[in-house]
N, CA, C and O atoms as a Tripos MOL2 file, in Angstrom:
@<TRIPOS>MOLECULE
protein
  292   291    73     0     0
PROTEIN
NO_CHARGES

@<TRIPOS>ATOM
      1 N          12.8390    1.1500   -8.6370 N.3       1 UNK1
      2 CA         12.5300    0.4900   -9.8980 C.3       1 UNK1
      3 C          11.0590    0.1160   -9.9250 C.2       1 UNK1
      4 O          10.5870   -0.5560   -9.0080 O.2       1 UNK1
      5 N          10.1900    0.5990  -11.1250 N.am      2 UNK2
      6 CA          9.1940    0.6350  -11.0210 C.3       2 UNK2
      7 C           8.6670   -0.7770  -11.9910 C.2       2 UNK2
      8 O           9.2150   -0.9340  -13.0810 O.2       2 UNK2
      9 N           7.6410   -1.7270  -11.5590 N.am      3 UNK3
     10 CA          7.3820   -2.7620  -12.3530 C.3       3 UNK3
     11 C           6.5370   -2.4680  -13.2990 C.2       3 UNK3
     12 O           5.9330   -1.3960  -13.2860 O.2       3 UNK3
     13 N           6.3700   -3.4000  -14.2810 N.am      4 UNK4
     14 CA          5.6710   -2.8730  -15.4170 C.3       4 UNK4
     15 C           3.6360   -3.7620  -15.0980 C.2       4 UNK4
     16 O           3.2080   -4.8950  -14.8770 O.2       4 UNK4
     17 N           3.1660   -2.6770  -15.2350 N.am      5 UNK5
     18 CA          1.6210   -3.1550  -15.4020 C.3       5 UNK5
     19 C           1.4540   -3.2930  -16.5400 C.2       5 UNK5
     20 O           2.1140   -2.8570  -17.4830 O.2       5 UNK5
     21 N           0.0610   -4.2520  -16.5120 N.am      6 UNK6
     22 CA         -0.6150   -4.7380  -17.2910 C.3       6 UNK6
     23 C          -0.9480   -3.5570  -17.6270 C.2       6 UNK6
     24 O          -1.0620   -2.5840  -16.8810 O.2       6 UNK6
     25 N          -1.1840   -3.6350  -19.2430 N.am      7 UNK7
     26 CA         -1.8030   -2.0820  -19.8950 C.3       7 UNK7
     27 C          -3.5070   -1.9900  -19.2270 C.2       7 UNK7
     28 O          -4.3170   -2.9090  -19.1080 O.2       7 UNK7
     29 N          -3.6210   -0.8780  -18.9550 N.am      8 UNK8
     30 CA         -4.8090   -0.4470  -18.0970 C.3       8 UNK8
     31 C          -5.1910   -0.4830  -16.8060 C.2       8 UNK8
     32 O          -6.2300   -0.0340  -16.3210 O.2       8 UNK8
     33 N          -3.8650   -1.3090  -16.0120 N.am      9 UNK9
     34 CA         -3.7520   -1.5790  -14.6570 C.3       9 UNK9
     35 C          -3.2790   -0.6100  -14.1030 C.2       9 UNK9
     36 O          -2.0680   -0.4760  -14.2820 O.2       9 UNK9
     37 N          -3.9430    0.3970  -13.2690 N.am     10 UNK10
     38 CA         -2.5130    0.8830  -12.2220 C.3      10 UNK10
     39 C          -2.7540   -0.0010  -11.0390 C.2      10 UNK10
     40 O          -3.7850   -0.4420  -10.5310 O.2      10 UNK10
     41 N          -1.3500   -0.1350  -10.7280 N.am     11 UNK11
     42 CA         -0.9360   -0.4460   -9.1350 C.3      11 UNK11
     43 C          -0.6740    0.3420   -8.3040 C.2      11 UNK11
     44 O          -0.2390    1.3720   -8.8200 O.2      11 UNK11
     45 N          -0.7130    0.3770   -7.3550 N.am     12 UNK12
     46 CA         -0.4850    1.4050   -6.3280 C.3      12 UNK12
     47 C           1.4080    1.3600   -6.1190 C.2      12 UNK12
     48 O           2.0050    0.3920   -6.5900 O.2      12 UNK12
     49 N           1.9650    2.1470   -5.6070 N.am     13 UNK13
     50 CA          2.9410    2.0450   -5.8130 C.3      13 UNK13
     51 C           3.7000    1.8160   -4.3750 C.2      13 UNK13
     52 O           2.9250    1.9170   -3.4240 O.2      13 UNK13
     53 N           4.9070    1.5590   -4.0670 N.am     14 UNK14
     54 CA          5.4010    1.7090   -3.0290 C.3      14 UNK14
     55 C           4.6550    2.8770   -1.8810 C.2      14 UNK14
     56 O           3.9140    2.7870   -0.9020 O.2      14 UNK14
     57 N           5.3070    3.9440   -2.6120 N.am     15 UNK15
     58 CA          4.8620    5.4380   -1.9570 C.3      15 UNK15
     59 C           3.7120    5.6800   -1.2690 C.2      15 UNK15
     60 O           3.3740    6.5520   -0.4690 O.2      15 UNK15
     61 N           3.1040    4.5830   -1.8170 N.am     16 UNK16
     62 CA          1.2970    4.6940   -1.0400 C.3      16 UNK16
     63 C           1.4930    3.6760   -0.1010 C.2      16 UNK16
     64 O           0.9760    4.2270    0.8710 O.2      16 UNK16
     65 N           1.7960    2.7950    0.2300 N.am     17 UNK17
     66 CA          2.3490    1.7380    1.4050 C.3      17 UNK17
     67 C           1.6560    2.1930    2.4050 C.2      17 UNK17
     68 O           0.6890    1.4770    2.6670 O.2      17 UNK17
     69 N           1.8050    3.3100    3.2070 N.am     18 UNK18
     70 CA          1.3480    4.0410    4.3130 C.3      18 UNK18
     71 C          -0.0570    4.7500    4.0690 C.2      18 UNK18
     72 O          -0.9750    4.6180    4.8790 O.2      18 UNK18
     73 N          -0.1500    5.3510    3.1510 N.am     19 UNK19
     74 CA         -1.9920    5.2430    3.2580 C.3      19 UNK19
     75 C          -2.9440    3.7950    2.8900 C.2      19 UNK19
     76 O          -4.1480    3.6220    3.0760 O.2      19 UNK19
     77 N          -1.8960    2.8280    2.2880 N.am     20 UNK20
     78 CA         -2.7370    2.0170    2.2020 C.3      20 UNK20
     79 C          -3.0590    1.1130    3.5950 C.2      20 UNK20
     80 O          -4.0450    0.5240    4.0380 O.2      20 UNK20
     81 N          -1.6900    1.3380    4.0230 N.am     21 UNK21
     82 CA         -1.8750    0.1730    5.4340 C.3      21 UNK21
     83 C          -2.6800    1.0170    6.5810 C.2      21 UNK21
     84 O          -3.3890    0.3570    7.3410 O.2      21 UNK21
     85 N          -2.6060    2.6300    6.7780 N.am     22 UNK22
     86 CA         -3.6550    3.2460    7.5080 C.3      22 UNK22
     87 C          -5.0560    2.9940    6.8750 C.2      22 UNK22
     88 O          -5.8550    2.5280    7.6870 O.2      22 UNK22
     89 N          -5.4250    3.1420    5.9300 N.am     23 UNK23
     90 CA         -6.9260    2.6860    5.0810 C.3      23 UNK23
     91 C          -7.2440    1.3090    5.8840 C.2      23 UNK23
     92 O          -8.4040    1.0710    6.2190 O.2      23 UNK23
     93 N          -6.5280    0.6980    6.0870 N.am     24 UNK24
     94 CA         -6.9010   -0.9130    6.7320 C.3      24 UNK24
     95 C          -6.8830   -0.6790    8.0130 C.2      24 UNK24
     96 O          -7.5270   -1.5790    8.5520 O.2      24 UNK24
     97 N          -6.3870    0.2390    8.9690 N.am     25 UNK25
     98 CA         -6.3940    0.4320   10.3130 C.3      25 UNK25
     99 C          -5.5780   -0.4990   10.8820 C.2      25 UNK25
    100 O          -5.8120   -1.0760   11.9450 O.2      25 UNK25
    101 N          -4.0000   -0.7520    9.7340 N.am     26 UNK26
    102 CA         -3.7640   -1.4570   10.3150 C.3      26 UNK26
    103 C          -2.1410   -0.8960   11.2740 C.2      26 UNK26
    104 O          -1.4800    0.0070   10.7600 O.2      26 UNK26
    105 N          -1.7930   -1.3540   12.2570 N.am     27 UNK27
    106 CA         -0.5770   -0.2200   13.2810 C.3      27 UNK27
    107 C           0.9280   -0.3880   12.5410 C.2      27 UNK27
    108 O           1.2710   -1.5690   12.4800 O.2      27 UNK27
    109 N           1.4260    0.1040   12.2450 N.am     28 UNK28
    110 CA          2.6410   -0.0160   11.6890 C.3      28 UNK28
    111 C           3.4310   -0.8450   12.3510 C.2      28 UNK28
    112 O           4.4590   -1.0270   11.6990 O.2      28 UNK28
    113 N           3.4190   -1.5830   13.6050 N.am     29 UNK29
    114 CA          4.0540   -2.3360   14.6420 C.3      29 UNK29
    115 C           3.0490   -3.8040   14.0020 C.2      29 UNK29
    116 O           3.5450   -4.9040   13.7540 O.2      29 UNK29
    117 N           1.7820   -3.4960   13.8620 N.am     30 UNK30
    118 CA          1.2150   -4.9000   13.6200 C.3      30 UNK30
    119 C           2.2200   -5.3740   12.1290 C.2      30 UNK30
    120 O           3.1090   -6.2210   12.1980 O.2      30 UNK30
    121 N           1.9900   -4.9130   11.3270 N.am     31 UNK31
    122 CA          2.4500   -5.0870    9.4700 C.3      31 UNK31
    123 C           3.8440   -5.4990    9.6690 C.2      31 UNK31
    124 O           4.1770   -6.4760    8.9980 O.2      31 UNK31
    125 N           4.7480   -4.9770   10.4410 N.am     32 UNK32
    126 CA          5.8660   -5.2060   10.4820 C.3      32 UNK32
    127 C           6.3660   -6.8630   10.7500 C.2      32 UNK32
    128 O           7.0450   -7.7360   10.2090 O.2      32 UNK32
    129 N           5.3500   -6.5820   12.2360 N.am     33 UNK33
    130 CA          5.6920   -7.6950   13.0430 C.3      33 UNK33
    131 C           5.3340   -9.3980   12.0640 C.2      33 UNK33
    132 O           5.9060  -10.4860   11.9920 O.2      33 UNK33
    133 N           3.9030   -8.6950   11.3770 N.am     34 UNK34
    134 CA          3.4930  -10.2590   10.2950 C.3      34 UNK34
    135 C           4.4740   -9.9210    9.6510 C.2      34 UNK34
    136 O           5.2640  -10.8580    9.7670 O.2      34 UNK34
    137 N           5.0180   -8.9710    8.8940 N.am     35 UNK35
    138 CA          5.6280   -9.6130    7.1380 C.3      35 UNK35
    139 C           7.4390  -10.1990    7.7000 C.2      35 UNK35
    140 O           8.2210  -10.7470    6.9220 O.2      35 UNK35
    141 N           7.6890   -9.9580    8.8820 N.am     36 UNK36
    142 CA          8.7870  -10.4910    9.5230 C.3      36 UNK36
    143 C          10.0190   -9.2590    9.8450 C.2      36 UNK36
    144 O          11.1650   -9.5620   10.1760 O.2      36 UNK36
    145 N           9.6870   -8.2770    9.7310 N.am     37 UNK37
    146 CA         10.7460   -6.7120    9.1760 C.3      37 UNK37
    147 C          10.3880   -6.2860   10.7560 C.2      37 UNK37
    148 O           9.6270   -6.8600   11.5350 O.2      37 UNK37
    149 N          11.2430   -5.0130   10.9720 N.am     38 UNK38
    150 CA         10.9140   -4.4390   12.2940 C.3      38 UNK38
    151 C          10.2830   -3.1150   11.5780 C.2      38 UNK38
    152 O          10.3900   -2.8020   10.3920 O.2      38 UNK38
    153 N           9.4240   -2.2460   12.8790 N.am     39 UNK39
    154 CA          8.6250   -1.1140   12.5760 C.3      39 UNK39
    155 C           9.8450   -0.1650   11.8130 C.2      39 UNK39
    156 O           9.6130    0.4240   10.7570 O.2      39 UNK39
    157 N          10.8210   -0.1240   12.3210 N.am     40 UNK40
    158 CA         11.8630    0.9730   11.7790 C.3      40 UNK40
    159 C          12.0830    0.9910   10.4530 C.2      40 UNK40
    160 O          12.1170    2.0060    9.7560 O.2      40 UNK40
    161 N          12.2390   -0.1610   10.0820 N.am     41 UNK41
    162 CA         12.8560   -0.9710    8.6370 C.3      41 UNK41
    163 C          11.2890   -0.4420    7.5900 C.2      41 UNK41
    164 O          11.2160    0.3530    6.6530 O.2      41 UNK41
    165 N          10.5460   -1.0220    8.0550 N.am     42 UNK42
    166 CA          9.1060   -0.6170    7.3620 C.3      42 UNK42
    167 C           8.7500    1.0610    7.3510 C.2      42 UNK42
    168 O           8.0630    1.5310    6.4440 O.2      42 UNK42
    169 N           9.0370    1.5130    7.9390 N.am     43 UNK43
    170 CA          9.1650    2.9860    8.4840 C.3      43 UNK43
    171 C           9.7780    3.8880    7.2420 C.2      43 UNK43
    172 O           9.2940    4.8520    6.6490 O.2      43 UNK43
    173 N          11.0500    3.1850    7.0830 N.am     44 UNK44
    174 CA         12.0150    3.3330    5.7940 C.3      44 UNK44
    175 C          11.1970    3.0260    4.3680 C.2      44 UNK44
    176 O          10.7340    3.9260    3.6680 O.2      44 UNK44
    177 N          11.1250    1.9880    4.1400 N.am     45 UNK45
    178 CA         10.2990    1.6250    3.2020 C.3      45 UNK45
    179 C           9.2800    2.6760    2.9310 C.2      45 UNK45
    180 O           9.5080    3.3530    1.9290 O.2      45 UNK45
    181 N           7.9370    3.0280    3.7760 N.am     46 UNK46
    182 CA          7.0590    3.6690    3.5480 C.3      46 UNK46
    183 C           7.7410    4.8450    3.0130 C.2      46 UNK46
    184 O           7.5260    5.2120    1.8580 O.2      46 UNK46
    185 N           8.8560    5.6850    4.0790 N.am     47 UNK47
    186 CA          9.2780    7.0730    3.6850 C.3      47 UNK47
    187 C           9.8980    7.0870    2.0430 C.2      47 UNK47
    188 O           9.9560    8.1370    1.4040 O.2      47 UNK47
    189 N          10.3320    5.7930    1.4950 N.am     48 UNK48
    190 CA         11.2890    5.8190    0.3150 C.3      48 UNK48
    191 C          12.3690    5.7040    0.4230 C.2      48 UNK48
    192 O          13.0430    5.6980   -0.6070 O.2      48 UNK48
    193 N          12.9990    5.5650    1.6830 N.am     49 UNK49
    194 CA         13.9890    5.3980    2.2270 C.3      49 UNK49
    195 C          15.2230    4.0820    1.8350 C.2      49 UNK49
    196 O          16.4130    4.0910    1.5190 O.2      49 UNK49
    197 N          14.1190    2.9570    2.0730 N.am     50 UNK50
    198 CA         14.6120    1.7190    1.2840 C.3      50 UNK50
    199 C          13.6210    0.8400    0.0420 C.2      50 UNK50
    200 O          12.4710    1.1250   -0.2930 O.2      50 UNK50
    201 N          14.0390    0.2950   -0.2110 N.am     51 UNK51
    202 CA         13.4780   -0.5210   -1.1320 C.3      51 UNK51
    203 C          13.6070   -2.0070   -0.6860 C.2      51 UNK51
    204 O          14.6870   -2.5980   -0.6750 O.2      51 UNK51
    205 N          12.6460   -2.4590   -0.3890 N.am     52 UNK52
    206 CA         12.2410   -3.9070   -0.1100 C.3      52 UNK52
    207 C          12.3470   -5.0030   -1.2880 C.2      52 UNK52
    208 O          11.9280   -4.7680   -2.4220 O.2      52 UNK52
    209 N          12.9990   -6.3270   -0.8810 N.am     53 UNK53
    210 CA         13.2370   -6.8500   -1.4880 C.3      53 UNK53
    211 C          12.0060   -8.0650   -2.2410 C.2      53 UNK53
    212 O          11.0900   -8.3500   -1.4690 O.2      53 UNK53
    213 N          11.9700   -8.5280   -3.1860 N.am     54 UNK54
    214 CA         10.7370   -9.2610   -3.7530 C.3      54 UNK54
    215 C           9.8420  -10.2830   -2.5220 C.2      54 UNK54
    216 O           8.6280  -10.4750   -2.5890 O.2      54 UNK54
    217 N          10.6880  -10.8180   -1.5030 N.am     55 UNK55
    218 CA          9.5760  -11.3640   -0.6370 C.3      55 UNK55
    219 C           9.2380  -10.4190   -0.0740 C.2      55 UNK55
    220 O           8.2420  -10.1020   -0.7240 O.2      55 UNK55
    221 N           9.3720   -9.4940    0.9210 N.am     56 UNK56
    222 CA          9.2050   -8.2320    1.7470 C.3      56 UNK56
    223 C           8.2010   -7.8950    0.7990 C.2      56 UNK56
    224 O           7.0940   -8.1860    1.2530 O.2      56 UNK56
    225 N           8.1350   -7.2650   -0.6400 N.am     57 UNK57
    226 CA          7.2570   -6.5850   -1.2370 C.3      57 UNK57
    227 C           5.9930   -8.2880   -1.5220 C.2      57 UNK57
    228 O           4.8940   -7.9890   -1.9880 O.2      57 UNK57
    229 N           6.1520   -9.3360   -1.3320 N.am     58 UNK58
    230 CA          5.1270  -10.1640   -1.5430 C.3      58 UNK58
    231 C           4.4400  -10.4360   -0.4060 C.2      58 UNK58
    232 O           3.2510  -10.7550   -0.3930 O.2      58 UNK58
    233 N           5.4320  -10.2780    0.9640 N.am     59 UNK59
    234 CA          4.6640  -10.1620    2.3390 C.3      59 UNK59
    235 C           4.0020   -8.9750    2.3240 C.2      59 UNK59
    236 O           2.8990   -9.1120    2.8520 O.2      59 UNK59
    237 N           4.2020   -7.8810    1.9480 N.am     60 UNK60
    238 CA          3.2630   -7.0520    2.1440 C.3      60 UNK60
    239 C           1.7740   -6.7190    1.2130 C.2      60 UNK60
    240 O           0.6750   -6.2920    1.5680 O.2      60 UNK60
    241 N           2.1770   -7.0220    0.2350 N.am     61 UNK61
    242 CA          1.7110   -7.3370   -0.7280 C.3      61 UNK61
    243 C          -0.1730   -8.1460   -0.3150 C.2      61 UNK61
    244 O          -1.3400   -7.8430   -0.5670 O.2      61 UNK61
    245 N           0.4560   -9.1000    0.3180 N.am     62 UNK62
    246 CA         -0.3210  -10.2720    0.6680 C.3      62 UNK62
    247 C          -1.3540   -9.9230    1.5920 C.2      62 UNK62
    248 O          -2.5340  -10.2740    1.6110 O.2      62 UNK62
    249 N          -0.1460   -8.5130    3.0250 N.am     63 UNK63
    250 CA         -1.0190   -8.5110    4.1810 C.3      63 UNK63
    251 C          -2.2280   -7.8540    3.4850 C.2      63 UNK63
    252 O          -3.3860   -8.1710    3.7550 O.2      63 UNK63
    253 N          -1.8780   -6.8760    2.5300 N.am     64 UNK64
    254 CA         -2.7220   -4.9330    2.3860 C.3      64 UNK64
    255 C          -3.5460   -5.9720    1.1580 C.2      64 UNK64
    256 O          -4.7460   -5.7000    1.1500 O.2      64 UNK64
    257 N          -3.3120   -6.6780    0.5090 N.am     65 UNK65
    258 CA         -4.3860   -7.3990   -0.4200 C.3      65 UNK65
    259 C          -4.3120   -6.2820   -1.5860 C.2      65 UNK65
    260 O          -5.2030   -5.4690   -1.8340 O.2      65 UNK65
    261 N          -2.7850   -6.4340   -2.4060 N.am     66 UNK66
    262 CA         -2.4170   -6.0260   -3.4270 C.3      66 UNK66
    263 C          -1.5130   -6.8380   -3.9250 C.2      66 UNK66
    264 O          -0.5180   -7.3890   -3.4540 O.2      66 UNK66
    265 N          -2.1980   -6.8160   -5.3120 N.am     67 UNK67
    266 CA         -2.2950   -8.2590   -6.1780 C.3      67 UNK67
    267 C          -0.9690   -7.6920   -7.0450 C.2      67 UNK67
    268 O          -0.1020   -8.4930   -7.3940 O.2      67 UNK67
    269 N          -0.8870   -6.5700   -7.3020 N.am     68 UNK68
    270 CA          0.4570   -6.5270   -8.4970 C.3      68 UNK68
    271 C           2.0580   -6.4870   -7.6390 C.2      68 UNK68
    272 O           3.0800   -6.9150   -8.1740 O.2      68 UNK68
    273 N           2.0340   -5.9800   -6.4390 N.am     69 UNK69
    274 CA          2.8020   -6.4640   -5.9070 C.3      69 UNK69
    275 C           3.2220   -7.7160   -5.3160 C.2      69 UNK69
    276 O           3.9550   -7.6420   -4.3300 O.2      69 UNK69
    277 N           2.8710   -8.8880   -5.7650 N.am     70 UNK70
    278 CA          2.7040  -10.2690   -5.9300 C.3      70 UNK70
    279 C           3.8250  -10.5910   -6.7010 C.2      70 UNK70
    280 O           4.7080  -11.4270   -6.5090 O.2      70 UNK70
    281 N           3.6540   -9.8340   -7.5540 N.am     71 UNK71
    282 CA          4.5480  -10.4490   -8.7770 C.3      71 UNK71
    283 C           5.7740  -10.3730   -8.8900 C.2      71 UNK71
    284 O           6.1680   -9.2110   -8.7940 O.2      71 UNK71
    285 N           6.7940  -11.3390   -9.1040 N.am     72 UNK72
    286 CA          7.8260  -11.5160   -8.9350 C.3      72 UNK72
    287 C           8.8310  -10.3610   -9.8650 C.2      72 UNK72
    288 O           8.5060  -10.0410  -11.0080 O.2      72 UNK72
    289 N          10.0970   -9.8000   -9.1750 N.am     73 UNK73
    290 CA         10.6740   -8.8940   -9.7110 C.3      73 UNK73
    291 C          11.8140   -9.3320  -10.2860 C.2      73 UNK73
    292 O          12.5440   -8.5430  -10.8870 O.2      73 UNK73
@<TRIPOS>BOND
     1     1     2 1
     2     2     3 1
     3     3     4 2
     4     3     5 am
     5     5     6 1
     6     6     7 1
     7     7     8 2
     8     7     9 am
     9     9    10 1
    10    10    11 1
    11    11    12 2
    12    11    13 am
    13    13    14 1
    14    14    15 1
    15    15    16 2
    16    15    17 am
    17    17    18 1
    18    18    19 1
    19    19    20 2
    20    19    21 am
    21    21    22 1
    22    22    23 1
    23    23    24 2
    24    23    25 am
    25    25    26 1
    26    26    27 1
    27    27    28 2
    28    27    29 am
    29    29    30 1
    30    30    31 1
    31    31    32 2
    32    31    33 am
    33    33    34 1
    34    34    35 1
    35    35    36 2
    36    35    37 am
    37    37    38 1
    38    38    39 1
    39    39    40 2
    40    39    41 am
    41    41    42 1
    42    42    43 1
    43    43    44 2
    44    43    45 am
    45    45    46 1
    46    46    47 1
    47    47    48 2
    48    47    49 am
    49    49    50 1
    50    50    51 1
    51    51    52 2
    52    51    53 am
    53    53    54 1
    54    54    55 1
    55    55    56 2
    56    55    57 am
    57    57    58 1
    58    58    59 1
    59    59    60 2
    60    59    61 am
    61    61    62 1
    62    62    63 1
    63    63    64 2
    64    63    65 am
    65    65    66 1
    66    66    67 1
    67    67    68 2
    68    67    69 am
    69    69    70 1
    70    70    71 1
    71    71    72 2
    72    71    73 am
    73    73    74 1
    74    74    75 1
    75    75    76 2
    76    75    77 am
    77    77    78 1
    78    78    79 1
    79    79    80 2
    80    79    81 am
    81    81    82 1
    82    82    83 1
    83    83    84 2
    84    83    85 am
    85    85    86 1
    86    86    87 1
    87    87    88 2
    88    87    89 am
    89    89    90 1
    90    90    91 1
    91    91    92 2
    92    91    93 am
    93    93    94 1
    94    94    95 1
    95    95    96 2
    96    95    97 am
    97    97    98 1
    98    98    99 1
    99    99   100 2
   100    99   101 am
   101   101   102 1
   102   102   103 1
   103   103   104 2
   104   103   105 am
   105   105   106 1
   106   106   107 1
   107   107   108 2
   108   107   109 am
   109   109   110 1
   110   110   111 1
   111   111   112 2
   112   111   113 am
   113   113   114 1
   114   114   115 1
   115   115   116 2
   116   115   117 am
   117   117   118 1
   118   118   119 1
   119   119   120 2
   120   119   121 am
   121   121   122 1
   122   122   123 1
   123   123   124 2
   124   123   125 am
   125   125   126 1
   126   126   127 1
   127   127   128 2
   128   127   129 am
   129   129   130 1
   130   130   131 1
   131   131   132 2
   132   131   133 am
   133   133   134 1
   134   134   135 1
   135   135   136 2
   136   135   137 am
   137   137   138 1
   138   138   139 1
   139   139   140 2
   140   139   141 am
   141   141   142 1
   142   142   143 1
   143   143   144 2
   144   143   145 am
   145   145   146 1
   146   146   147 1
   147   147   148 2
   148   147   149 am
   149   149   150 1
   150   150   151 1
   151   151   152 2
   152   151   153 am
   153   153   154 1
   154   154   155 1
   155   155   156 2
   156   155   157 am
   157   157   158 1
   158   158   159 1
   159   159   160 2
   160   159   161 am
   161   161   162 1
   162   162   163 1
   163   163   164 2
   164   163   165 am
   165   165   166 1
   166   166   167 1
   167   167   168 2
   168   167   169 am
   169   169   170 1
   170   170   171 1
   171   171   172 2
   172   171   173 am
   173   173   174 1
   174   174   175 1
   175   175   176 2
   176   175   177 am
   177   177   178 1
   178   178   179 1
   179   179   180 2
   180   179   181 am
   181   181   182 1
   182   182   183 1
   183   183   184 2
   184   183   185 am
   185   185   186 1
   186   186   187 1
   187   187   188 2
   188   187   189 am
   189   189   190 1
   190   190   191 1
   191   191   192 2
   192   191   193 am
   193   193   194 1
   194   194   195 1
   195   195   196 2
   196   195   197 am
   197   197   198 1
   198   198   199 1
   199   199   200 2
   200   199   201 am
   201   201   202 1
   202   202   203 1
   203   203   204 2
   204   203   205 am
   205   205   206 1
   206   206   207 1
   207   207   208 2
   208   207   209 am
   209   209   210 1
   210   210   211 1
   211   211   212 2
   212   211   213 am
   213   213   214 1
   214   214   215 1
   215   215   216 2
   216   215   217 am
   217   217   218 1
   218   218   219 1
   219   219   220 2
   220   219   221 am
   221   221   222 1
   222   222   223 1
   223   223   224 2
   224   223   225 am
   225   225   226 1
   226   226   227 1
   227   227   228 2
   228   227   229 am
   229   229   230 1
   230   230   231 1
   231   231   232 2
   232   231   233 am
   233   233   234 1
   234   234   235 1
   235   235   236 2
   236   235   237 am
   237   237   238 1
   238   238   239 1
   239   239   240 2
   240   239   241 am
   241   241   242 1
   242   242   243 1
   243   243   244 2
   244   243   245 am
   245   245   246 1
   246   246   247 1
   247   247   248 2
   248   247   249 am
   249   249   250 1
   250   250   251 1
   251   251   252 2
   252   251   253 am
   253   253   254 1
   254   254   255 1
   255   255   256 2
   256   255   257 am
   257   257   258 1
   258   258   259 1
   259   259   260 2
   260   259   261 am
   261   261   262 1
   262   262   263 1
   263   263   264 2
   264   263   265 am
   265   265   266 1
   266   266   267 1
   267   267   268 2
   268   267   269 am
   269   269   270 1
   270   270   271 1
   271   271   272 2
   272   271   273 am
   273   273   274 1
   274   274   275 1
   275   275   276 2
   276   275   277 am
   277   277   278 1
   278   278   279 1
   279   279   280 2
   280   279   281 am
   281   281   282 1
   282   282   283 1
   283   283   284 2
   284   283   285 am
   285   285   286 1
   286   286   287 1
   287   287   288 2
   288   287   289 am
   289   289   290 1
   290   290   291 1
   291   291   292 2
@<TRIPOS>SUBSTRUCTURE
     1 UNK1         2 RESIDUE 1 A UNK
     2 UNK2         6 RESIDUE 1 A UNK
     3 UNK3        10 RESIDUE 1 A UNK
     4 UNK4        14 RESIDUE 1 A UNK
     5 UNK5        18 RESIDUE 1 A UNK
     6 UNK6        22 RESIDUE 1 A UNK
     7 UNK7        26 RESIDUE 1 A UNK
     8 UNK8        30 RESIDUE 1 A UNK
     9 UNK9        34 RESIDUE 1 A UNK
    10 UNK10       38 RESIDUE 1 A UNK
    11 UNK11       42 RESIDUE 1 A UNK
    12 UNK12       46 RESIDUE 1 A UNK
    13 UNK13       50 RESIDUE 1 A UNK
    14 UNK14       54 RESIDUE 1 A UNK
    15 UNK15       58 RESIDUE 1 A UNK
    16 UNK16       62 RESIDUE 1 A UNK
    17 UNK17       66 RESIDUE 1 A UNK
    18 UNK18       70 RESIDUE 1 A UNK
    19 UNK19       74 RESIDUE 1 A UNK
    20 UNK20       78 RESIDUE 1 A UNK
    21 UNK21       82 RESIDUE 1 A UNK
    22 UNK22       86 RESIDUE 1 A UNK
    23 UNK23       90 RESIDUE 1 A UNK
    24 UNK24       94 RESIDUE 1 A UNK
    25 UNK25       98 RESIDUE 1 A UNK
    26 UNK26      102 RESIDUE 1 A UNK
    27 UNK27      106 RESIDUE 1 A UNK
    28 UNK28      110 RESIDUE 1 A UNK
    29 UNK29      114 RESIDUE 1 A UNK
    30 UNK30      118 RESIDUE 1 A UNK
    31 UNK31      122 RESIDUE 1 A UNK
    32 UNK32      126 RESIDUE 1 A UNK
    33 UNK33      130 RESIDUE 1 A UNK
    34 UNK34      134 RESIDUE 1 A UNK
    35 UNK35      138 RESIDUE 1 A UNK
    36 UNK36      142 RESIDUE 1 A UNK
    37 UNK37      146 RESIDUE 1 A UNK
    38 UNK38      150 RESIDUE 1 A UNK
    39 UNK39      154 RESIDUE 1 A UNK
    40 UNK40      158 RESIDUE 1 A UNK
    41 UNK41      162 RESIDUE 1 A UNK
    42 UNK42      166 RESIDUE 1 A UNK
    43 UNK43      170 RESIDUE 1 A UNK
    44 UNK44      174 RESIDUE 1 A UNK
    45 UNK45      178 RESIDUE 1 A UNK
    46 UNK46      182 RESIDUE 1 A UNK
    47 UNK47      186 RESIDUE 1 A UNK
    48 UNK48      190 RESIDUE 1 A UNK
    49 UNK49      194 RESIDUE 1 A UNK
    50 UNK50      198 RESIDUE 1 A UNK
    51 UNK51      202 RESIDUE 1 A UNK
    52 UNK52      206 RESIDUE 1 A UNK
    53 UNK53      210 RESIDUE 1 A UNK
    54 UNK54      214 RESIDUE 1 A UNK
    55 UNK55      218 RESIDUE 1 A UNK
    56 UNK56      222 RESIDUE 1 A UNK
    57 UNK57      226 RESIDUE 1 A UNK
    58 UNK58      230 RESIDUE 1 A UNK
    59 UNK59      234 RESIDUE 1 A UNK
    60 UNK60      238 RESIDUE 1 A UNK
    61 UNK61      242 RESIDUE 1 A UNK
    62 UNK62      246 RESIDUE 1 A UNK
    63 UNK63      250 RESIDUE 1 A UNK
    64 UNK64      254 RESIDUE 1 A UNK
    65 UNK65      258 RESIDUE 1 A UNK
    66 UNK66      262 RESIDUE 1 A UNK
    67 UNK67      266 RESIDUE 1 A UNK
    68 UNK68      270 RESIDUE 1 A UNK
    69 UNK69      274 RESIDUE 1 A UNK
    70 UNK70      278 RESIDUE 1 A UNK
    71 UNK71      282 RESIDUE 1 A UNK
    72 UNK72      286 RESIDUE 1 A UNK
    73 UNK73      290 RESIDUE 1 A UNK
């Protein structure tokens, strides 16, 4: 389920999760371990596998410093 942007905003979307958190250099074991999830679970997520729930998407949100995933679903 895709959230709605502000007209003229794109957000990055789930699907990018994994280039965004490699862009930061950050280890897939580190991201996990802050937003409270295990590497596997996040693993899922990145692939599309699962869908994270509104805190999960605000912990991550928070680590990668993306503001539309903030917003409550």
């Amino acid at each position: 389920m895709r959230h709605a942007a502000a007209p003229g905003q794109i957000l990055p979307g789930l699907d990018q999760l994994r280039s965004l958190r490699e862009g930061k250099g950050i280890a897939i074991e580190a991201l996990a371990r802050t937003v409270g999830i295990s590497p596997s679970y996040l693993a899922l997520i990145e692939s599309g596998e699962r869908q994270p729930d509104a805190a999960i998407r605000r912990s991550l949100a928070w680590e990668l410093t993306v503001p539309g995933w903030r917003d409550e679903s």
